[in-house]
N, C-alpha and C positions, 0 to 999 in steps of 0.2 A: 387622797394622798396617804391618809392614816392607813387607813383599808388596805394598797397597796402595800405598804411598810410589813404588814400586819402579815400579810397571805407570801410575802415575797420568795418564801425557799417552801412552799405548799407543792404539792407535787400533782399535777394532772394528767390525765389518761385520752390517749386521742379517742375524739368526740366529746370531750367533756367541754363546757361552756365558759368560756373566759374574758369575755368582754362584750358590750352593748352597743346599743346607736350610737352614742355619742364616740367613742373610740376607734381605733382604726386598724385593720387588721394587717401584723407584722408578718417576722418570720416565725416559723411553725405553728400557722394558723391559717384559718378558714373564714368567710363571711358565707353565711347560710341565712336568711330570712329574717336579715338586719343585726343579727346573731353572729359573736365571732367565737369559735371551738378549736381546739386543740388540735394538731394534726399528728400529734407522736405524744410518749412518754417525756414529760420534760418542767421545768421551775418557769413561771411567771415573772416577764418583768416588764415595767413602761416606761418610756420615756415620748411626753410631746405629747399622750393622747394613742401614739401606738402602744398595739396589746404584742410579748414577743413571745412564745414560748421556746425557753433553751431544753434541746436534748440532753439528757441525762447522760452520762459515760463519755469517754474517751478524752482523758482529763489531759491537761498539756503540762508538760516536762519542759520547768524552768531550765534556761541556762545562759549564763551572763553575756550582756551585749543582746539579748532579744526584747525588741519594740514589746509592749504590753498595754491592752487596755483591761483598767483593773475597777473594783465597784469598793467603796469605803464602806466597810462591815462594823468596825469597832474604833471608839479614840479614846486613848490616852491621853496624860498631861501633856507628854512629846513626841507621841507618835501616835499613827493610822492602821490599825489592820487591814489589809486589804487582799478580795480575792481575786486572783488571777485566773481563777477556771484549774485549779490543780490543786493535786491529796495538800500540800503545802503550805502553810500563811505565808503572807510576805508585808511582812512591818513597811511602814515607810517613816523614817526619822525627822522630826522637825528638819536638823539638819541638813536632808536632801533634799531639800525642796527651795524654790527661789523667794523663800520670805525668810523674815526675820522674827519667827514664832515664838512669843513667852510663854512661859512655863505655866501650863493649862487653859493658854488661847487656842487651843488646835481646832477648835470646832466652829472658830469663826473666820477660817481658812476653807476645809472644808467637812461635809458633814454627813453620815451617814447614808450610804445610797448614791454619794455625789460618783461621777466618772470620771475616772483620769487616766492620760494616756504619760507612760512613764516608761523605763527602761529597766531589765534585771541585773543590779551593779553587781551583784555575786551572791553562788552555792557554793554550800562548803559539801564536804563529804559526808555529811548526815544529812542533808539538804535543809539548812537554817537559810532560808532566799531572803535579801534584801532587796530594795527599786528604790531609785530615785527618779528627783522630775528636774535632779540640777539641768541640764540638757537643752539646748535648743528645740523650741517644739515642743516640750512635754508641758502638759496644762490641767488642767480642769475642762470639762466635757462642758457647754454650758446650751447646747444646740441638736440637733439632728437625731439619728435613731441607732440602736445598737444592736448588731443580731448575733448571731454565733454559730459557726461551723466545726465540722471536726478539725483539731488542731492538725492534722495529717494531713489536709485538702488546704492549706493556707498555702502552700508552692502552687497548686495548680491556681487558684483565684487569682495569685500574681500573673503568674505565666512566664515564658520566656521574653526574660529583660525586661518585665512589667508591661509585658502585651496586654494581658488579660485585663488588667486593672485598669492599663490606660484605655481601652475598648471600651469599660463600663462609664468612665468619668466621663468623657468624648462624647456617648453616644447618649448617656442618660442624663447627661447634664449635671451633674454633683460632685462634692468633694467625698472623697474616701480617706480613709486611714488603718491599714489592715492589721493588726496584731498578731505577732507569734504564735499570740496564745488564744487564736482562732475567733476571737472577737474582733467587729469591725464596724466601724465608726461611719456612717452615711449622714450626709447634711445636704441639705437642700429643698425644691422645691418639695409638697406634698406628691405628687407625680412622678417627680425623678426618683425621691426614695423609693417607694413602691416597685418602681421598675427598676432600680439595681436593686432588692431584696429577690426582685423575681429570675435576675441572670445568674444572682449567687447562688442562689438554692436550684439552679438548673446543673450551674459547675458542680455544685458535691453530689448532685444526682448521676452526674455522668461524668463524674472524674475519670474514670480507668476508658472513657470511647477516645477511639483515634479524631480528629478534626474537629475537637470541641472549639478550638476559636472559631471557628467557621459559622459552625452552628448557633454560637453566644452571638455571632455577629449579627447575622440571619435574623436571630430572636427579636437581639435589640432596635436593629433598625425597624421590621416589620411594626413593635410597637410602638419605638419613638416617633415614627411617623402618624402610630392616632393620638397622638397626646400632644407633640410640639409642634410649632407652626411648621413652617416645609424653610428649610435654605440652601443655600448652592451649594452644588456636592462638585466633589473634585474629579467623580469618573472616573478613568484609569486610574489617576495617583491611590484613589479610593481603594480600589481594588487589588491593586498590586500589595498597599499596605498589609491588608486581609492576609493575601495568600504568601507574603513573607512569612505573617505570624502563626499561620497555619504550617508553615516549611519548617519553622524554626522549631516550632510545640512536636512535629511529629518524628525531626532528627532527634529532639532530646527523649521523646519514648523511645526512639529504637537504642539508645544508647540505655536506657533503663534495661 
């Protein structure tokens, strides 16, 4: 754990070696001869035993009222530093938060490296970002695995009316939680994480193809079926569902 604290923002190069037997291999990584390695440019991080490496660039652009999953870098007597994946900090105030924190208890709230899913209450025109977690739903991360896409691909991971997303929960069995700021929050079985890291990182590979629901759907079922037991499928309602979301995804590209 020290180790990990220690190497956290160390930068590695695809093909370089980043985690062992014992660990599990996340997003942008590789298992090779019990061996997990780097598969891009990008920072080290774990949660659970998975190894993740984030791509480096394409930083997200706070703006207020945007879901956020953020990592506690630094605390104060009354506040949290915390990074959103952008050039920016973004404080969080004893205040914004649903406790009633004294003045330099902050760290037994939460603590360096902890995760929390929060909200961006306001940028100012110099861009000074604030978040809170007053909010329903906003918490401390205390479970599941955290990966990271480019902030630019977080529309298409959704999809039309939350096709996409609900595709991945449905078919790989897990809870999601996607952040503005391109980080996403997967919980569940060992299994099912794995297999929504593997349809995410398929959507930002082929963001800009026509009929990507189709094909994420294609993907997911093909595997879901060597991994989970088999149960009744709905057949046509099955199907039709697919190809609404495939209608809907490919009327909003031609309107792009």
């Amino acid at each position: 754990m020290e180790e990990d604290k220690k190497n956290y923002r160390e930068v590695f190069l695809p093909g370089d070696e980043v985690g062992g037997e014992n660990q599990k291999s996340g997003y942008g990584t590789y298992r090779e001869d019990g061996k997990i390695y780097s598969s891009h440019v990008g920072v080290r991080t774990g949660r659970n035993e998975f190894v993740n490496i984030i791509p480096l660039g394409g930083k997200y652009n706070p703006r207020p009222g945007d879901q956020v999953i953020a990592y506690i870098e630094e605390i104060g007597p009354t506040y949290w530093m915390t990074n959103i994946n952008s050039p920016y900090p973004a404080p969080l105030h004893v205040n914004d938060t649903p406790w009633k924190v004294n003045f330099g208890d902050t760290a037994k709230y939460l603590e360096i490296n902890d995760v929390i899913i929060a909200v961006i209450s306001s940028v100012d025109e110099i861009k000074h970002v604030q978040i809170s977690m007053k909010e329903h739903g906003h918490r401390r991360v205390n479970s599941g695995s955290i990966v990271e896409i480019t902030p630019s691909k977080v529309p298409r991971v959704i999809g039309k009316g939350g096709s996409m997303i609900s595709l991945i929960k449905n078919t790989a069995n897990c809870r999601l939680f996607v952040g503005q700021n391109g980080r996403i929050w997967i919980d569940g079985e060992e299994e099912a994480i794995e297999l929504a890291i593997r349809a995410i990182e398929m959507i930002e590979r082929e963001s800009h193809s026509f009929g990507l629901t189709e094909k994420v759907n294609t993907f997911l079922e093909e595997e879901a079926a060597k991994i989970f037991p088999q149960t009744e499928k709905t057949g046509e309602e099955e199907k039709e569902d697919v190809e609404e979301s495939a209608e809907a995804e490919d009327a909003a590209e031609e309107e792009e």
